[in-house]
C-alpha positions as a printed NumPy array, in Angstrom:
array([[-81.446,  24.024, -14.587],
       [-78.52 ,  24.643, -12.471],
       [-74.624,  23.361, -13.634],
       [-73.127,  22.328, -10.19 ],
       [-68.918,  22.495,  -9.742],
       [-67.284,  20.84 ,  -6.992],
       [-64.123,  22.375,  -6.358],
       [-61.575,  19.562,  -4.711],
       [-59.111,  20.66 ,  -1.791],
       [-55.865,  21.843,  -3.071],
       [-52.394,  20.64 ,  -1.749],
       [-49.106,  22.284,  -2.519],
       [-45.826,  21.378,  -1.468],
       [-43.068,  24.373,  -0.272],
       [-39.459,  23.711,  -0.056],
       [-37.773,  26.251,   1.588],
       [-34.609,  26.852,   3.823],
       [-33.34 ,  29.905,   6.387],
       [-30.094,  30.043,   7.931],
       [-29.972,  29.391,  11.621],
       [-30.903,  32.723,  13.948],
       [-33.343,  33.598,  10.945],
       [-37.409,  32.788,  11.231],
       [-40.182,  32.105,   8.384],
       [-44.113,  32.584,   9.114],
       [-45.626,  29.26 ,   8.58 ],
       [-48.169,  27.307,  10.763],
       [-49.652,  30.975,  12.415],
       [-46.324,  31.805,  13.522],
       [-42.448,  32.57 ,  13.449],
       [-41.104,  29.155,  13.021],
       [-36.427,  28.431,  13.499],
       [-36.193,  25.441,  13.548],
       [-35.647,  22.805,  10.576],
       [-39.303,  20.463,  10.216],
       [-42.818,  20.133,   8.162],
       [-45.396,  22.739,   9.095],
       [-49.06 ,  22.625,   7.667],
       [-51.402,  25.733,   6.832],
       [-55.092,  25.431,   5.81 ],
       [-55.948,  28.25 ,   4.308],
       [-58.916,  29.354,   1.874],
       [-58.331,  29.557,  -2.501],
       [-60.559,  31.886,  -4.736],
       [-63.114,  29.332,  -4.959],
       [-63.863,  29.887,  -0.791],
       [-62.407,  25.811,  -0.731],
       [-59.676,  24.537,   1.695],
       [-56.039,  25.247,   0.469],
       [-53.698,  22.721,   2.114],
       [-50.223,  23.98 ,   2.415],
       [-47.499,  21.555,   3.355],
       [-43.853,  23.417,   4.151],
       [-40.819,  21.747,   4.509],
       [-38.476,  24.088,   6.523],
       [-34.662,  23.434,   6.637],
       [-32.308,  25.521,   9.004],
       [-28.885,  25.493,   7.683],
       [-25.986,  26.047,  10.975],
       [-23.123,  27.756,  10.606],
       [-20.03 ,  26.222,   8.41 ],
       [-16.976,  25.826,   9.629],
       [-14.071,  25.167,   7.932],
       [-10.385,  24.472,   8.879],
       [ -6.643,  25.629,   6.842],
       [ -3.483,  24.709,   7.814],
       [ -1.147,  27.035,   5.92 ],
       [  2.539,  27.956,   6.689],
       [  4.862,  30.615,   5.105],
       [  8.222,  31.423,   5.043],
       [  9.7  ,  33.849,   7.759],
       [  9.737,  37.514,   6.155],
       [  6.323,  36.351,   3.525],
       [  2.559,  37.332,   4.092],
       [ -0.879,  35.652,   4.077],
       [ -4.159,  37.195,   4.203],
       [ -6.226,  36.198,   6.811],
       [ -8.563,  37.58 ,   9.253],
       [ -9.055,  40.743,   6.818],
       [ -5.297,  41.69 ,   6.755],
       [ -1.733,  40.505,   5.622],
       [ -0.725,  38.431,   8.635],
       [  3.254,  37.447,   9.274],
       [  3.413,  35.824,  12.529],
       [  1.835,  32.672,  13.55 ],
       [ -1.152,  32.173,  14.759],
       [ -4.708,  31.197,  14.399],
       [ -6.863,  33.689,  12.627],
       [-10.744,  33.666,  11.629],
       [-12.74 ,  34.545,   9.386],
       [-16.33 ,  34.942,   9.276],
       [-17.904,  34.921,   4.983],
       [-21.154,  34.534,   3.327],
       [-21.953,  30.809,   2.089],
       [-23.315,  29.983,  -1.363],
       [-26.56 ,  29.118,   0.775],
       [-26.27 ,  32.604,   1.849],
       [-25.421,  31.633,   5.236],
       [-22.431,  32.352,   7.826],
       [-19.262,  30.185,   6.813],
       [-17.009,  30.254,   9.211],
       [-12.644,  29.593,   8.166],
       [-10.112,  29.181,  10.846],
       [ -6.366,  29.75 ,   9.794],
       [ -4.021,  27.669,  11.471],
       [ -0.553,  29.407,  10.327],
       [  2.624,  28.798,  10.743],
       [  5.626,  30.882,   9.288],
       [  8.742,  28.832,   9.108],
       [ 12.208,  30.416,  10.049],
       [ 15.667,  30.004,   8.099],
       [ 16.551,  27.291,   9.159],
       [ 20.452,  26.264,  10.28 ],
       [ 22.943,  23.656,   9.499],
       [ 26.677,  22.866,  10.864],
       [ 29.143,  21.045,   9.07 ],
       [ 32.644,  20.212,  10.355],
       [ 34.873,  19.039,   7.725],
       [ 38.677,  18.988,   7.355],
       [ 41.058,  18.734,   4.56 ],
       [ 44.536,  17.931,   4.179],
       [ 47.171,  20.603,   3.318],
       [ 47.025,  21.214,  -0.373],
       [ 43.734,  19.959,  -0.66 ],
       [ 39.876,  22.101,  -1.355],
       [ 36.69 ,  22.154,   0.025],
       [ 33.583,  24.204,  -1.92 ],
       [ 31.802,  26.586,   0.058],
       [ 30.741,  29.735,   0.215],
       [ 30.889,  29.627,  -3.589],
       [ 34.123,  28.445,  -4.379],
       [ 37.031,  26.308,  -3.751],
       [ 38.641,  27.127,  -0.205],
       [ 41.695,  25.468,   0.641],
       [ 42.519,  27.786,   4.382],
       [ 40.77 ,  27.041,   7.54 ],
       [ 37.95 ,  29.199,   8.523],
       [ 34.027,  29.906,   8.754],
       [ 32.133,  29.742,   5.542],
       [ 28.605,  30.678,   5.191],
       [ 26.141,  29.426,   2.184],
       [ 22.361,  30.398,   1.88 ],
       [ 20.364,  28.043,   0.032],
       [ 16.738,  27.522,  -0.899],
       [ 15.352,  24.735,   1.178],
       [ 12.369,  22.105,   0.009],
       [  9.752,  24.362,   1.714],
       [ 11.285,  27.263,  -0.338],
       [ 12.482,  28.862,   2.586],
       [ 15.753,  30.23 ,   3.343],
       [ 18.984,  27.532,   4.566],
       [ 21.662,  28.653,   5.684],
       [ 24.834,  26.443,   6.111],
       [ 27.589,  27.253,   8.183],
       [ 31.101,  25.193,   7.265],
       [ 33.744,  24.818,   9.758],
       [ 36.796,  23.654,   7.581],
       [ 39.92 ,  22.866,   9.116],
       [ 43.09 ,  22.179,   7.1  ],
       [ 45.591,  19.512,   8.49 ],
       [ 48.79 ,  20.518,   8.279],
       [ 50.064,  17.092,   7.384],
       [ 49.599,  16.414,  11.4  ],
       [ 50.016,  12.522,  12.043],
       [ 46.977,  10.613,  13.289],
       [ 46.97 ,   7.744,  15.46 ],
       [ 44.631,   5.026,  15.065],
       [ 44.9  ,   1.873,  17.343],
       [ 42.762,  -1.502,  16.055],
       [ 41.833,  -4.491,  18.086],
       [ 41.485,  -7.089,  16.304],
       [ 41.136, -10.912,  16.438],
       [ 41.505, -14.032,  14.084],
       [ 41.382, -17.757,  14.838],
       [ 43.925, -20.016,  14.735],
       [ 45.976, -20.997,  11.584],
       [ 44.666, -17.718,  10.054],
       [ 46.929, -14.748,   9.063],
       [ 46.587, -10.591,   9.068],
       [ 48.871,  -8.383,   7.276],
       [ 50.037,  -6.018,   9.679],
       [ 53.545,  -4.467,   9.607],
       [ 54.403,  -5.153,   5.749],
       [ 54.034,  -8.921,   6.52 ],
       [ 51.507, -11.84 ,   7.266],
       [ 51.128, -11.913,  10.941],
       [ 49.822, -15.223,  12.69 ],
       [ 50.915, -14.722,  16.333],
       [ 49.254, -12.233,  19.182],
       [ 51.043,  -8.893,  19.173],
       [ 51.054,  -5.103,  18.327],
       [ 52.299,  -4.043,  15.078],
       [ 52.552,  -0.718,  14.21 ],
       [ 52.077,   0.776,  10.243],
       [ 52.44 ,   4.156,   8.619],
       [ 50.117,   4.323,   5.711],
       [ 48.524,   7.633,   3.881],
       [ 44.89 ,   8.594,   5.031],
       [ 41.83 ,   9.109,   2.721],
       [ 42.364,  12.753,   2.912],
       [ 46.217,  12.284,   1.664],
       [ 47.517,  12.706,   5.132],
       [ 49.654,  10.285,   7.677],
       [ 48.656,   7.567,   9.235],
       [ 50.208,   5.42 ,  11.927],
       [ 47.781,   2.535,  12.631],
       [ 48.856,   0.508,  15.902],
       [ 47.127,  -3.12 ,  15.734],
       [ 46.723,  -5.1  ,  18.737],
       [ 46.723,  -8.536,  16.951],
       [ 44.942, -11.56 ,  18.895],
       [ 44.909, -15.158,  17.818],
       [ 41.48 , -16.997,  18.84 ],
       [ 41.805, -20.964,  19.667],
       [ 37.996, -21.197,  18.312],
       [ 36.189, -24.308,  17.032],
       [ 34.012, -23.651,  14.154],
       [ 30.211, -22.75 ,  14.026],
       [ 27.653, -24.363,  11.823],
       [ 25.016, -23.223,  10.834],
       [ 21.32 , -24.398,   8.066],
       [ 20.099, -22.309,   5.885],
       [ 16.583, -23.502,   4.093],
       [ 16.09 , -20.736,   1.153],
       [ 13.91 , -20.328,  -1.591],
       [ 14.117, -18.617,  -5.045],
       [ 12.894, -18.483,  -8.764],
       [ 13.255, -20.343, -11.929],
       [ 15.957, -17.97 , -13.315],
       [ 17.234, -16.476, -10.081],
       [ 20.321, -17.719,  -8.314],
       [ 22.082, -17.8  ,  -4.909],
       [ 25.465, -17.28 ,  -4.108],
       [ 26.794, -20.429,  -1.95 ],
       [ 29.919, -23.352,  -2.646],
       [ 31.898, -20.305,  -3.842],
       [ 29.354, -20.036,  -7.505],
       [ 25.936, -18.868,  -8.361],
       [ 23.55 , -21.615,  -8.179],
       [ 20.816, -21.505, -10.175],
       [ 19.593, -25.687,  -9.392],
       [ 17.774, -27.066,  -5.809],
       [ 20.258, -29.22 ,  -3.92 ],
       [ 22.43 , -28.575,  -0.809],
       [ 25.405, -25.839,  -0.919],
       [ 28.43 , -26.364,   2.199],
       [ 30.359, -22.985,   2.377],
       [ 33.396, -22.466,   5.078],
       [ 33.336, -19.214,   5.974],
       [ 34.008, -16.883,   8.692],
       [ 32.428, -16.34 ,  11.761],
       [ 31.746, -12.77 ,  13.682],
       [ 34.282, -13.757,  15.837],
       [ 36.829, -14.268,  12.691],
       [ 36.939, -18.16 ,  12.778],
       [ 36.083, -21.059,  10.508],
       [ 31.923, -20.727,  10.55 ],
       [ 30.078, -23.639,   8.57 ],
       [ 26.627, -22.955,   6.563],
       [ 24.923, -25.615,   5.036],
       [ 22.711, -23.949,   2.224],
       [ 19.071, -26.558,   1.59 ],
       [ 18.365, -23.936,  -1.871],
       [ 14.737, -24.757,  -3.13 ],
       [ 14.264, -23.241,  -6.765],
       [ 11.151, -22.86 ,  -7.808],
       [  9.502, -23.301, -11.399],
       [  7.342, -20.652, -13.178],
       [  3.684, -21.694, -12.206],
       [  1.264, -21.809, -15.265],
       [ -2.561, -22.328, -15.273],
       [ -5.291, -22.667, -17.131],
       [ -8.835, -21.083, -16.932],
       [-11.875, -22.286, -18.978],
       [-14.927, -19.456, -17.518],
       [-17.964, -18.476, -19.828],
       [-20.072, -15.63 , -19.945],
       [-22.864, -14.305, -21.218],
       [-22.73 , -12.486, -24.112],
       [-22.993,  -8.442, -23.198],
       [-21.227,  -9.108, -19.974],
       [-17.885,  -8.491, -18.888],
       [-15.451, -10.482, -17.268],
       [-11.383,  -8.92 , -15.502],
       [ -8.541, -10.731, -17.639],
       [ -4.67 ,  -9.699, -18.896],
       [ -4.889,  -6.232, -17.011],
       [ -8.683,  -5.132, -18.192],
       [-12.095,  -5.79 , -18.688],
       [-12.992,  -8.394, -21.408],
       [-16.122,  -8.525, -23.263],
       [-14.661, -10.691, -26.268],
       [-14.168, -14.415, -26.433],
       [-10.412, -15.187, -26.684],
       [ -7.41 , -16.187, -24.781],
       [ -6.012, -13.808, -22.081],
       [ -2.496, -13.935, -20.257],
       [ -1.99 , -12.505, -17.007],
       [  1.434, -12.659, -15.253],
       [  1.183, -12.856, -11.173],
       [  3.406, -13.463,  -8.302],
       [  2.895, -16.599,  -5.928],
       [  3.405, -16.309,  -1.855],
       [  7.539, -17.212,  -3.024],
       [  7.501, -13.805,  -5.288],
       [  7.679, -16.157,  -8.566],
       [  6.178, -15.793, -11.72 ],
       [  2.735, -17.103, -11.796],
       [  1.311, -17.325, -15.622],
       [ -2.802, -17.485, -15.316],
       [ -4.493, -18.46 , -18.695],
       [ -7.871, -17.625, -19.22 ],
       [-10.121, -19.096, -22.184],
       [-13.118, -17.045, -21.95 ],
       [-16.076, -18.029, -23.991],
       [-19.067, -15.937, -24.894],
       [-22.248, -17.626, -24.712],
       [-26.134, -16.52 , -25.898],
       [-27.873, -16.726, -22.441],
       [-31.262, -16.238, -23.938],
       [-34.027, -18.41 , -22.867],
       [-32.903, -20.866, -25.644],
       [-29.527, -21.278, -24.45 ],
       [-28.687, -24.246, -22.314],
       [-28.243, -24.072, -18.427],
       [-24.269, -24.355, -18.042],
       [-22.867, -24.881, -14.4  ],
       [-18.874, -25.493, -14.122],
       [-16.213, -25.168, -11.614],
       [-13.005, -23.558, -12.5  ],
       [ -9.476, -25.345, -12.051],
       [ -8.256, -22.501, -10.363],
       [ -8.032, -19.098,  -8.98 ],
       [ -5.853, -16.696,  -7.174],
       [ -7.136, -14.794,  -3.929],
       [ -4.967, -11.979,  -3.706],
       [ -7.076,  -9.198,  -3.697],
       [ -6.319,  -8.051,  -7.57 ],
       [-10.306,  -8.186,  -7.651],
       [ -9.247, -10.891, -10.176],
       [-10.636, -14.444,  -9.539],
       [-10.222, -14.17 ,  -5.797],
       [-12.808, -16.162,  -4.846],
       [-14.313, -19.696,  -5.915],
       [-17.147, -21.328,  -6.045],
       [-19.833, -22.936,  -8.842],
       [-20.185, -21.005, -12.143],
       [-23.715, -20.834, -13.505],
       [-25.841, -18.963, -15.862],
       [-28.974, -20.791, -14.42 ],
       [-31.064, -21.009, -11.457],
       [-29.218, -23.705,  -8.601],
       [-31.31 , -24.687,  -5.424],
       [-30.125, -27.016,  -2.914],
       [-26.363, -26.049,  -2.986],
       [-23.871, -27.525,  -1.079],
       [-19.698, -27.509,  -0.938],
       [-16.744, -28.966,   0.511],
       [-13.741, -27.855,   0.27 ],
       [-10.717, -30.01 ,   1.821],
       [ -6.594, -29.461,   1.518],
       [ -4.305, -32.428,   0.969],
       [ -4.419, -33.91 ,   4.282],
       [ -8.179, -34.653,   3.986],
       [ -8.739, -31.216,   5.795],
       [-12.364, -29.758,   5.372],
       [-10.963, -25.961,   5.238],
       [-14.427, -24.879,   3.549],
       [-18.07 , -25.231,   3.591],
       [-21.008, -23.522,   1.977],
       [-24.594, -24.362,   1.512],
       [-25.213, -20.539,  -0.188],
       [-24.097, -20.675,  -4.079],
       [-23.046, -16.842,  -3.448],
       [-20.978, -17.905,  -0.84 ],
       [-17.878, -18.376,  -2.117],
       [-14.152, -19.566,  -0.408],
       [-11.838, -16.7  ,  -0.539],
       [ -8.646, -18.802,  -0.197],
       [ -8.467, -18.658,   3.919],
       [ -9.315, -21.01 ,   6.96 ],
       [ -9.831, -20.094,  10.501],
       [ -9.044, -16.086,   9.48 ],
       [ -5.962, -17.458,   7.844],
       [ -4.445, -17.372,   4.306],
       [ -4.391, -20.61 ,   2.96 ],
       [ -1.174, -22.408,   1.776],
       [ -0.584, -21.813,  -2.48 ],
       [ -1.267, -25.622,  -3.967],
       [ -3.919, -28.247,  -4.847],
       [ -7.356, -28.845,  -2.962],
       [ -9.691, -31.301,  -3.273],
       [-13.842, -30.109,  -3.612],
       [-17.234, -32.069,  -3.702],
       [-20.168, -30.375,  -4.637],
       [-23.944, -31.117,  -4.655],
       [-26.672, -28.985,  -6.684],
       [-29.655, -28.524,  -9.004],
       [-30.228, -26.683, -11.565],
       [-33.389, -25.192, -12.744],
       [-33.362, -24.986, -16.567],
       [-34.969, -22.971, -19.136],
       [-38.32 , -25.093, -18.891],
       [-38.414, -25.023, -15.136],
       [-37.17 , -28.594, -15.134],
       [-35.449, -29.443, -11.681],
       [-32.131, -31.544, -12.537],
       [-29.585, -32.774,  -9.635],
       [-25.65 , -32.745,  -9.924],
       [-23.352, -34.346,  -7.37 ],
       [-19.109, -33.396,  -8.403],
       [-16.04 , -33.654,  -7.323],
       [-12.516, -32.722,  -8.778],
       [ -9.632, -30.39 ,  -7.664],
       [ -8.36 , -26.809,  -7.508],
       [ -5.162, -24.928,  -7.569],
       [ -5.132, -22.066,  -5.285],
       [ -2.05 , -19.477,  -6.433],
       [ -1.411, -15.502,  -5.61 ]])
């Protein structure tokens, strides 16, 4: 009787990797380059061996520092402390036990230099050069700069002794006006001359060339905008209510300049979200990630930089195969790019087939279409942002409940859009 074995062809798989300029002996000969080589060979039984090797060649690494020092410091590169800038390399061993290769961009940063001019009056100090100096001269301060280098400020003080300056205005005002020049009101063209004490304690004479403009009057709109609880200064008080605000004021030219203030206040926006979910899901509300039914309060801004008050009433529900299909649209949402409600569409925890919806603004508009339920309207029309306010939608589905049943919906109702 003879017991007959029938040895199968064995396969193995090598993984193996070289770094580039380096060979391995696969395939009958020196292989370099990265690839799958095959080698039949014979086992212990005298059956085929297969021998599949996947051969990667790593390249060189290169990497790139840009380093700087102060003037005087060092910084090891290129095998030795360097001090002077330059570009230096250096050639390592990678973890792969290949060449890495790190080029040294560095630059060493001088002292750098700074000028001041100043001047004081007689009797008066200036601090530098680490104290109080009250006589004219050159004082020199070193300092630390940002880049912890050294700074080095030079001070050029001067003291005045009490010398007079001369300053010469020309100046205009309209008509029935008045400038005090020359210890009185002035209200005719001329030059009056005034001695008066400088900022730095020292005399003045300031000559003003006085000029009375025969000007009309400007006017000029304004149409502004703020929030509930803000107000704008205009009629000579803070207003805080919309209406329209007449202030006489002056013009660049120094006459009587008109602005008629249209003020627009706007309210604090609040609205309401009704959304469900299933339960074990999450869903973004008052600054985190909800998994709890409740009610959630988020404060935004609208396009006016108001306060925006978004309530959300999120419900949990069991979205096992008993629980009924639920489809709803929400009242509103705000595309802003929070990741928060920025785009809208029908809500369903259900199949939906058949899916269509409009989308159109006050004016009768269509701004939005969409026959794919995960194709949602992101607030925008034509590539641009949308106007913050209420739009009308129509809608047209089925849903596919638990039981397969196919049941059609046609809708229509409104939503806010905010940000």
């Amino acid at each position: 009787m003879t017991n007959l074995t029938v040895f199968e062809a064995q396969a193995f798989n090598i993984d193996t990797t070289i770094c580039i300029g380096e060979t391995y002996f696969v395939q009958g000969e020196l292989q370099n380059t990265s690839g799958v080589y095959m080698d039949s060979l014979m086992s212990v039984q005298g059956c085929d061996s297969i021998i599949s090797t996947n051969l990667t060649v790593f390249g060189v690494q290169a990497f790139n520092v840009d380093t700087s020092i102060c003037e005087g410091s060092t910084y090891f590169a290129q095998g030795a402390l360097q001090d002077t800038s330059g570009v230096y390399m250096d050639s390592l061993i990678s973890v792969l036990g290949c060449d890495s290769v790190v080029i040294t961009n560095l630059t060493v940063l001088g002292a750098q230099v700074f000028m001041i001019d100043t001047a004081i009056c007689d009797g008066s100090t200036y601090f530098a050069q680490g104290a109080l100096q009250n006589t004219s001269g050159m004082y020199v301060d070193s300092l630390v700069s940002v880049l912890g280098c050294d700074s080095i400020i030079t001070t050029n003080l001067t003291v005045l002794e009490e010398a007079v300056t001369n300053t010469e205005l020309a100046l205009t005002i309209c008509a029935g006006e008045t400038y005090f020049a020359q210890g009185a009101l002035q209200n005719t063209s001329g030059v009056y001359v005034d001695s008066l004490m400088s900022t730095q304690g020292c005399d003045s004479i300031i000559t003003t060339n006085l000029t009375v403009l025969e000007e009309a009057g400007t006017n000029t709109e304004l149409a502004l905008t703020i929030c509930a609880g803000e107000t704008h200064f205009a009629q000579g008080a803070l207003q805080n209510t919309s209406g329209v605000y007449v202030d006489s004021l002056m013009s660049m030219l120094g006459c009587d300049s008109i602005i008629t203030t249209n003020l627009t206040v706007f309210g604090e926006q609040a609205f309401n979200i009704d959304t469900t979910i299933c339960e074990g899901s999450t869903y973004f509300a008052q600054g985190t990630v909800q998994t709890q039914a409740g009610q959630y309060v988020d404060t935004l801004l609208t396009l006016q930089n108001c306060d925006s008050i978004v309530i959300t009433n999120l419900i949990l529900e069991d979205c096992t195969n008993n629980t009924p299909c639920n489809a709803t649209m929400p009242t509103a949402f705000s595309p802003n790019k929070d990741g928060f409600n920025d785009v809208y569409g029908l809500v369903a925890n259900c199949g939906i087939q058949n899916y269509k919806l409009y989308i159109y603004n006050r004016w009768g508009e269509l701004v939005f279409k969409s026959t794919d339920f995960t194709n949602r309207w992101d607030g925008s029309h034509k590539g641009k942002s949308c106007s913050i306010g209420t739009y009308v939608w129509q809608s047209q589905y089925e849903i596919i409940d638990r039981d397969g049943n196919i049941l059609p919906f046609e809708e229509k109702g409104n939503v806010t859009l905010i940000r």
